[in-house]
C-alpha positions as CSV (number, residue, x, y, z in Angstrom):
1,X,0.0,0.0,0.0
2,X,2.6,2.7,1.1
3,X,4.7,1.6,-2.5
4,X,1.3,2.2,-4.4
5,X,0.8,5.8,-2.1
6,X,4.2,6.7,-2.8
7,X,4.4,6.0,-7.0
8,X,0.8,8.5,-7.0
9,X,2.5,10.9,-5.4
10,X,5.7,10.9,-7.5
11,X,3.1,10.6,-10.4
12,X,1.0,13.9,-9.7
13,X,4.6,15.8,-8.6
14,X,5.6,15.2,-12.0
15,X,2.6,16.2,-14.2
16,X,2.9,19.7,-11.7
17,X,6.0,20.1,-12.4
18,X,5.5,20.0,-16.2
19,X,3.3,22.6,-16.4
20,X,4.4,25.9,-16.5
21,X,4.8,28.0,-12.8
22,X,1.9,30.3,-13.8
23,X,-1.0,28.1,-14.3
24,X,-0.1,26.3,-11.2
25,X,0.1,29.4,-9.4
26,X,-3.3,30.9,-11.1
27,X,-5.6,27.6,-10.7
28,X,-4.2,28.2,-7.1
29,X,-5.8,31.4,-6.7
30,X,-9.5,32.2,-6.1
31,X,-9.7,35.2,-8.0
32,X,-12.9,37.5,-8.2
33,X,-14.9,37.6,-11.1
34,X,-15.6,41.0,-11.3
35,X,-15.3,44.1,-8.9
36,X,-16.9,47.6,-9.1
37,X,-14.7,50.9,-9.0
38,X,-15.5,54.4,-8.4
39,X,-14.0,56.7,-11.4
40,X,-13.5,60.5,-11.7
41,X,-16.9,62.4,-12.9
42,X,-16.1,63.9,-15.5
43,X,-16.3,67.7,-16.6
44,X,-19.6,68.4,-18.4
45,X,-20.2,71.2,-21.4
46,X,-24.1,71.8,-22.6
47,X,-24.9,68.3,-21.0
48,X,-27.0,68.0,-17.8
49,X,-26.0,64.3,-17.3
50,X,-23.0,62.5,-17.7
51,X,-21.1,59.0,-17.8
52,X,-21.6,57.1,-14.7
53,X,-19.0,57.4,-11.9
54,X,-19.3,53.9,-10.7
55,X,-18.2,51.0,-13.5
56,X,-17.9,47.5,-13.3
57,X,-14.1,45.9,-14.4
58,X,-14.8,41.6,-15.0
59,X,-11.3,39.5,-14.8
60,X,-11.3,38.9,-18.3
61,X,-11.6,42.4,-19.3
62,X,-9.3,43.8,-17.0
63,X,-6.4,41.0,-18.1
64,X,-7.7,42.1,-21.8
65,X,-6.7,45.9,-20.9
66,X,-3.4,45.0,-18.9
67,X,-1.8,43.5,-21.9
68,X,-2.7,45.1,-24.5
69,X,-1.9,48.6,-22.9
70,X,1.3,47.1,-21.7
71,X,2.2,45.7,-25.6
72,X,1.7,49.0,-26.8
73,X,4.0,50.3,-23.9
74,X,7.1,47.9,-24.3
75,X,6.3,48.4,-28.5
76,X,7.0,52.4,-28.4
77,X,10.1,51.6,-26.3
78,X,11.4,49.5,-28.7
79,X,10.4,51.9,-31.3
80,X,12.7,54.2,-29.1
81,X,15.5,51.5,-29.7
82,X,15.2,51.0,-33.0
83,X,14.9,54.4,-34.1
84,X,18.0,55.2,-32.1
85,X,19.3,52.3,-33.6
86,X,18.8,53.8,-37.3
87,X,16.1,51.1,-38.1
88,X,13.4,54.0,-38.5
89,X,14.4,56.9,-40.6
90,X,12.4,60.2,-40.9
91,X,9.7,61.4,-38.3
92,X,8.4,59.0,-35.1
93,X,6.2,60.1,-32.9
94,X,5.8,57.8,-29.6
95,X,2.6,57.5,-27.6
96,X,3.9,55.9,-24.0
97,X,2.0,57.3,-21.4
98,X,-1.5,57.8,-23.0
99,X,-2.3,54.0,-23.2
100,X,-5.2,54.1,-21.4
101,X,-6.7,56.8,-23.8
102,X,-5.9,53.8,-26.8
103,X,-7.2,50.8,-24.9
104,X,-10.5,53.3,-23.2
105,X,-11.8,54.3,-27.0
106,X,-11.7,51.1,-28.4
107,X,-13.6,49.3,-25.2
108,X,-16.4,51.7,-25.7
109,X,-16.8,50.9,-29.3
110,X,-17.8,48.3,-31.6
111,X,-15.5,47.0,-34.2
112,X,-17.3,48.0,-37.0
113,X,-17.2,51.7,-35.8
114,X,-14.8,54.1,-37.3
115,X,-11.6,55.3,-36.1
116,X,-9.3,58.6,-37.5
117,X,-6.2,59.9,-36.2
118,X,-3.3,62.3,-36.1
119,X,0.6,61.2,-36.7
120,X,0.6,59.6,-33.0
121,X,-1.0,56.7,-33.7
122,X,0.8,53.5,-33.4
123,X,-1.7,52.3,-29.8
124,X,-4.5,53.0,-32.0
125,X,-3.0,51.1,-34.5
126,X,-2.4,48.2,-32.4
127,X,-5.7,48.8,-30.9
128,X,-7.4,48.7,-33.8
129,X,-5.7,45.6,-34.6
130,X,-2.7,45.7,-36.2
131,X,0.0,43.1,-35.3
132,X,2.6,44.4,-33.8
133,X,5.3,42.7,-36.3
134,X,3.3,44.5,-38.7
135,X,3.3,47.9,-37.2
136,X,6.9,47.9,-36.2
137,X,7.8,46.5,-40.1
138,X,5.7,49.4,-41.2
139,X,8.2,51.5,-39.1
140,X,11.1,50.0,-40.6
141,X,9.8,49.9,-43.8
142,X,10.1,46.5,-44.2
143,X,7.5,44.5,-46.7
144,X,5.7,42.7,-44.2
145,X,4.4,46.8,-42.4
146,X,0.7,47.3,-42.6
147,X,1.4,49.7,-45.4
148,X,3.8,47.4,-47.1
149,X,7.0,49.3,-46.1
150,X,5.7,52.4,-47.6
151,X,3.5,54.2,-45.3
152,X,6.3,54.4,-42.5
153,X,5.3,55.9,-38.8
154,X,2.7,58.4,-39.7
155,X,0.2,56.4,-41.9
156,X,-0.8,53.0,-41.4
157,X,-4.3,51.7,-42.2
158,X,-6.4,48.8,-41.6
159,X,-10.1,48.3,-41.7
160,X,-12.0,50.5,-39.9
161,X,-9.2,52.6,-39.0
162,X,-8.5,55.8,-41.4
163,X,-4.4,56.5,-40.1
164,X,-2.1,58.3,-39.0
165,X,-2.2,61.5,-41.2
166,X,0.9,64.0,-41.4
167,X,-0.5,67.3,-41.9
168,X,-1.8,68.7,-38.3
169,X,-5.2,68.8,-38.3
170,X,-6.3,67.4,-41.4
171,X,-7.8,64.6,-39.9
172,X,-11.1,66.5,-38.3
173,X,-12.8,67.7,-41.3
174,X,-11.6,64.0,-42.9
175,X,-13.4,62.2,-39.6
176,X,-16.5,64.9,-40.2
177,X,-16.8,62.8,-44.3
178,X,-16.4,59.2,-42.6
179,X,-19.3,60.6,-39.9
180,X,-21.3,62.0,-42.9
181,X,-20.6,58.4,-44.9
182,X,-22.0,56.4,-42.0
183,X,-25.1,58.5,-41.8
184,X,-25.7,58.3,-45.5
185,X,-25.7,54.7,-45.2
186,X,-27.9,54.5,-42.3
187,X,-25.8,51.6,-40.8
188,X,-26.0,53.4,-37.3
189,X,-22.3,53.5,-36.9
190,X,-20.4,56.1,-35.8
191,X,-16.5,57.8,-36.3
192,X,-13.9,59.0,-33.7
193,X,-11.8,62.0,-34.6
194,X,-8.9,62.5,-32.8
195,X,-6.4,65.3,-32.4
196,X,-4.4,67.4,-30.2
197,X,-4.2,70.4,-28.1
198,X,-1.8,71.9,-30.7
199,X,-4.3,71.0,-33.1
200,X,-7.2,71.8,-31.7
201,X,-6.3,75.5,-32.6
202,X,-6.6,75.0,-36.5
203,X,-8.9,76.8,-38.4
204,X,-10.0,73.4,-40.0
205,X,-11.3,71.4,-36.9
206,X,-14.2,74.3,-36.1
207,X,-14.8,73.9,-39.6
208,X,-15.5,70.2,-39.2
209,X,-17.4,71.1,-36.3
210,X,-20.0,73.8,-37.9
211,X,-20.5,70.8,-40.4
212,X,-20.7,67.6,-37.8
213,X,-23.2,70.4,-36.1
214,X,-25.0,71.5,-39.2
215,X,-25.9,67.9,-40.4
216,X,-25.7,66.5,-37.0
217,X,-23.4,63.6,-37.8
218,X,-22.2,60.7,-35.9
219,X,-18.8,62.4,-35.2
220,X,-16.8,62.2,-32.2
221,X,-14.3,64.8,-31.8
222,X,-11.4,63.9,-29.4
223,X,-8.7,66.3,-28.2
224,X,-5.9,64.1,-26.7
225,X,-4.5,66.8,-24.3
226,X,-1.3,65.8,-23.3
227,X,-0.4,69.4,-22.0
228,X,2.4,70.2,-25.1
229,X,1.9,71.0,-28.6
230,X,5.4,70.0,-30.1
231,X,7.6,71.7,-27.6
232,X,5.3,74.5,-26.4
233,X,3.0,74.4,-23.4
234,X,-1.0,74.5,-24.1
235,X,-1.4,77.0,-21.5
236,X,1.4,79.3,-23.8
237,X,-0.6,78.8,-26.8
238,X,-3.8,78.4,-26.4
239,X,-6.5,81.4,-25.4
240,X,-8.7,78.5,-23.1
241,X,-7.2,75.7,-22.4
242,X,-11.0,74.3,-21.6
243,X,-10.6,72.1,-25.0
244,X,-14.2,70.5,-24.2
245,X,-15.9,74.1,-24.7
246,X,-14.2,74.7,-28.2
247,X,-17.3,73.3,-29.8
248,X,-19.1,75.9,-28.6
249,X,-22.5,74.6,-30.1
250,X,-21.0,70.9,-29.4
251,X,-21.7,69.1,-26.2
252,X,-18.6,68.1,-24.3
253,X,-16.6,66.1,-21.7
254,X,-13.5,66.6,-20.2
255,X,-12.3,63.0,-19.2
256,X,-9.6,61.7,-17.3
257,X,-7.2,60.3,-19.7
258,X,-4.9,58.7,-17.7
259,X,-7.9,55.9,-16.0
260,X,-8.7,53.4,-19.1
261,X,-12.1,53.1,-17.1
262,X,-13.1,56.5,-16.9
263,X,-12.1,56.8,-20.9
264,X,-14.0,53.2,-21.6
265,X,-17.3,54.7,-20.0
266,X,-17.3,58.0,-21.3
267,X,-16.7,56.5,-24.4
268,X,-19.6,54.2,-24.1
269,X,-21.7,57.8,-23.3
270,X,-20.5,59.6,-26.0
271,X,-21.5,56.6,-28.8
272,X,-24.6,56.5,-27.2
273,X,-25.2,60.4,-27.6
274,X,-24.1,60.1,-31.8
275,X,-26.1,56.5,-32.6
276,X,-29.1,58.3,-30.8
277,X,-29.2,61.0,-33.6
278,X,-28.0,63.9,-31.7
279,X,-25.5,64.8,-33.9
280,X,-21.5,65.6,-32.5
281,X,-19.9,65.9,-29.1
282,X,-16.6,66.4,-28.3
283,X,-14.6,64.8,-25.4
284,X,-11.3,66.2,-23.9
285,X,-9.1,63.1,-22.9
286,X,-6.6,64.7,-20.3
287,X,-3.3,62.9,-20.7
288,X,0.4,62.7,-21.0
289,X,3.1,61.5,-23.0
290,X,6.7,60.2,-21.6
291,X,8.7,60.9,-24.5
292,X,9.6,64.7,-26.6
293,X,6.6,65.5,-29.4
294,X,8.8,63.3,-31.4
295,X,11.9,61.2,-31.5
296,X,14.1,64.4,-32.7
297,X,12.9,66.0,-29.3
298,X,14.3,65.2,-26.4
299,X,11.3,66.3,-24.5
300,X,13.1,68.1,-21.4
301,X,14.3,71.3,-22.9
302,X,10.4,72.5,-21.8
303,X,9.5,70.6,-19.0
304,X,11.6,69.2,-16.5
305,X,12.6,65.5,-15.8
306,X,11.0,65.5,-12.4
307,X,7.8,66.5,-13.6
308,X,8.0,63.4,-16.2
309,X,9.0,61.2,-13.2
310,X,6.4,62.6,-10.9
311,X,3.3,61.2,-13.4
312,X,5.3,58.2,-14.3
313,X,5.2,57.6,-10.5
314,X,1.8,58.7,-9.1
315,X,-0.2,58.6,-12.3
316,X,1.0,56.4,-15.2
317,X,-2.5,54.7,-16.3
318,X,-0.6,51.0,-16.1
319,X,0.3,51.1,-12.6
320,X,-3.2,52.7,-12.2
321,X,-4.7,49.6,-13.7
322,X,-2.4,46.6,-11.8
323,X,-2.7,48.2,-8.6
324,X,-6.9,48.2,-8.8
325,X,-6.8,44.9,-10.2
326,X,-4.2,43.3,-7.6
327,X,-6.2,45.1,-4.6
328,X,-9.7,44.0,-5.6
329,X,-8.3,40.2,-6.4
330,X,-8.9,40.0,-9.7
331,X,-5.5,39.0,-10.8
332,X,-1.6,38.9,-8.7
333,X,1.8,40.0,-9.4
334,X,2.9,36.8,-10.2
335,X,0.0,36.6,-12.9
336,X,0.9,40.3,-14.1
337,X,4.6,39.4,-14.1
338,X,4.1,36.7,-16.5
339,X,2.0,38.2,-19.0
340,X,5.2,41.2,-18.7
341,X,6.9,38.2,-20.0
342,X,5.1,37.1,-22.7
343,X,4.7,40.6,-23.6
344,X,8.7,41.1,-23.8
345,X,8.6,38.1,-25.9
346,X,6.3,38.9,-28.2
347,X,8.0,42.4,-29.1
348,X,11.4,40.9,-29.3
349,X,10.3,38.9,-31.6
350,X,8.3,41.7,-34.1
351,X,11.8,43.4,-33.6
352,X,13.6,40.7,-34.4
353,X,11.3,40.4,-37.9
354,X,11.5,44.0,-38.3
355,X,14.7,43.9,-39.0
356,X,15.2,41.3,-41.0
357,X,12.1,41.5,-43.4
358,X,13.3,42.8,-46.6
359,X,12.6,46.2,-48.2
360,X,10.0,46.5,-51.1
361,X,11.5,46.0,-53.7
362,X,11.6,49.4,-56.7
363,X,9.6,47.3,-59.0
364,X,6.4,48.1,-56.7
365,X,7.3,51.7,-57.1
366,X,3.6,51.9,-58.7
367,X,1.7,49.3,-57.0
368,X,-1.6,50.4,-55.3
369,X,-1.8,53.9,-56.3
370,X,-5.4,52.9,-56.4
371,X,-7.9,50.6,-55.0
372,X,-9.4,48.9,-58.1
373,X,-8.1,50.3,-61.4
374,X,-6.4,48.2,-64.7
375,X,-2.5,48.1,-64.8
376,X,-0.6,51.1,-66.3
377,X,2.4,52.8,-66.4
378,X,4.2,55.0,-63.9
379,X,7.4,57.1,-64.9
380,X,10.0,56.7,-62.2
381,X,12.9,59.3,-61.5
382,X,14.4,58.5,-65.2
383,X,11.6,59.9,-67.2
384,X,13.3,56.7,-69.4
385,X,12.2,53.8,-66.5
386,X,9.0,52.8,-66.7
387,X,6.8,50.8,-63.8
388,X,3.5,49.1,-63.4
389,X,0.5,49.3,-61.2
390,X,-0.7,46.9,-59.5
391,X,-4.2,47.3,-57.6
């Protein structure tokens, strides 16, 4: 008896330790399905209710929210590396820091719903989702990028989502047209515009707002305020800093943008205010970004380091996230620490193809100029070579 107790209990020892540390550990925990959380009310413009200030976070969501806004996090850092590297040539633009705003938006959507954006955009991209092999090859401009190796850091596409556009500002009056196609087709979707406090001072975005108003389209407008515009404070540039008013006509919300709850819900509002058919409204997500306005910025000639350290410390909208979810047992460090892992992996290995995917070759000099059009000839830089399209 004692020989057959002893050979089950070398037995089960070895099918435990066979399977990796973390599933032991997590079938080992009694984790909470769900827990409620208070979140900041948020500012209100021509609105006499708001999004609620209680919200419900479920384990699978919360895990959902923790590693994706921790991919995009460890992906801008190695965007960092590579740039410095000399992998990425011309303008980069890093998001770290205003994950939660990324990871908020698209949990208050649908997938069908429509997304527009300015030059940062690589968490929206990822968000949206593009691999990330595919957004960092786009950054190399390696053939395996989202845009083929052509597009580079400031416009990548995929379905649904309209870019990363170069040209400050331009994409409000374009997010106003996708609001105006989804109302023309009656399909009940709507479009997120966003931009930032240096943009929100163009001419063109109160433009797109008299129209959104006018025809009362399905338009979200979203000013990601992370305090700079390039390397100049909003307080130094702009008359009111009170982003959420600009519509003036417009409903608005200021929102904290650093709490991927308080983003998710008033996210959730705002859809429900355009799909409703009352026309625009315009939210104010109040946010920061770790690195300069881009990579040839070092981002402290402006601001100091110890006010960068100070929100990476108190406020950073990760460390937000893993503290709630660690306090209210919906996860543990051990649990957090191995999705880090798989995480690190998982960009090390995008890097890896990053760099090694070849570059498009010239021949596709003239491929997809357009969508849907017959093959014909482009003139390359000797008026004596000769390329063709390819749809």
């Amino acid at each position: 008896m004692r020989k057959m107790l002893a050979a089950a209990v070398s037995r089960l020892l070895a099918s435990v330790s066979q399977k990796p540390a973390s599933r032991v550990l997590v079938a080992s925990c009694n984790y909470s399905n769900d827990a409620t959380f208070e979140i900041k009310k948020c500012d209100l413009y021509r609105l006499e209710e708001g999004p609620p200030v209680t919200t419900v976070l479920t384990r699978e969501d919360a895990l959902k929210y923790y590693r994706m806004m921790q991919t995009v996090r460890r992906m801008e850092l190695m965007a960092d590396q590579l740039y410095k590297q000399k992998f990425i040539r011309g303008f980069c633009h890093l998001c770290d820091g205003q994950e939660a705003c990324y990871m908020g938006l698209e949990a208050g959507i649908n997938t069908t719903d429509h997304v527009i954006t300015s030059y940062r955009a690589h968490g929206l991209c990822y968000t949206r989702g593009i691999p990330v092999r595919s957004i960092l090859a786009e950054l190399t401009g390696r053939r395996g990028g989202c845009a083929k190796g052509k597009g580079g850091s400031m416009h990548m596409y995929t379905k649904n989502f309209y870019g990363g556009n170069g040209i400050v500002g331009a994409q409000g009056p374009l997010g106003a047209g996708i609001a105006l196609a989804c109302k023309y087709k009656g399909d009940n979707e709507v479009c997120l515009t966003l931009y930032g406090d240096g943009a929100a001072n163009q001419g063109q975005i109160f433009e797109a707002y008299n129209m959104a108003a006018l025809w009362k389209l399905p338009c979200i407008f979203i000013c990601e305020n992370n305090l700079y515009g390039m390397g100049t404070s909003a307080k130094r540039a702009a008359a009111s800093t009170d982003y959420y008013k600009r519509g003036g006509f417009i409903p608005g919300l200021r929102v904290d943008g650093m709490d991927v709850l308080c983003v998710r819900e008033a996210t959730k509002f705002a859809v429900d205010y355009c799909r409703s058919g009352n026309g625009p409204i315009l939210m104010e997500l109040q946010t920061y970004r770790y690195h300069g306005h881009s990579m040839s910025d070092p981002g402290i000639s402006y601001r100091t380091r110890e006010e960068v350290q100070n929100v990476r410390s108190k406020n950073d909208p990760i460390m937000l996230l893993k503290d709630r979810m660690v306090k209210n047992k919906l996860t543990s460090m051990e649990e957090l620490k191995g999705i880090d892992v798989e995480v690190r992996e998982e960009i090390d290995a995008a890097a890896q193809f990053a760099t090694t995917d070849p570059e498009p070759p010239l021949e596709e000099l003239g491929h997809h100029i357009y969508s849907n059009s017959p093959p014909f000839q482009v003139r390359g830089a000797n008026q004596w070579i000769k390329f063709k399209s390819v749809s």
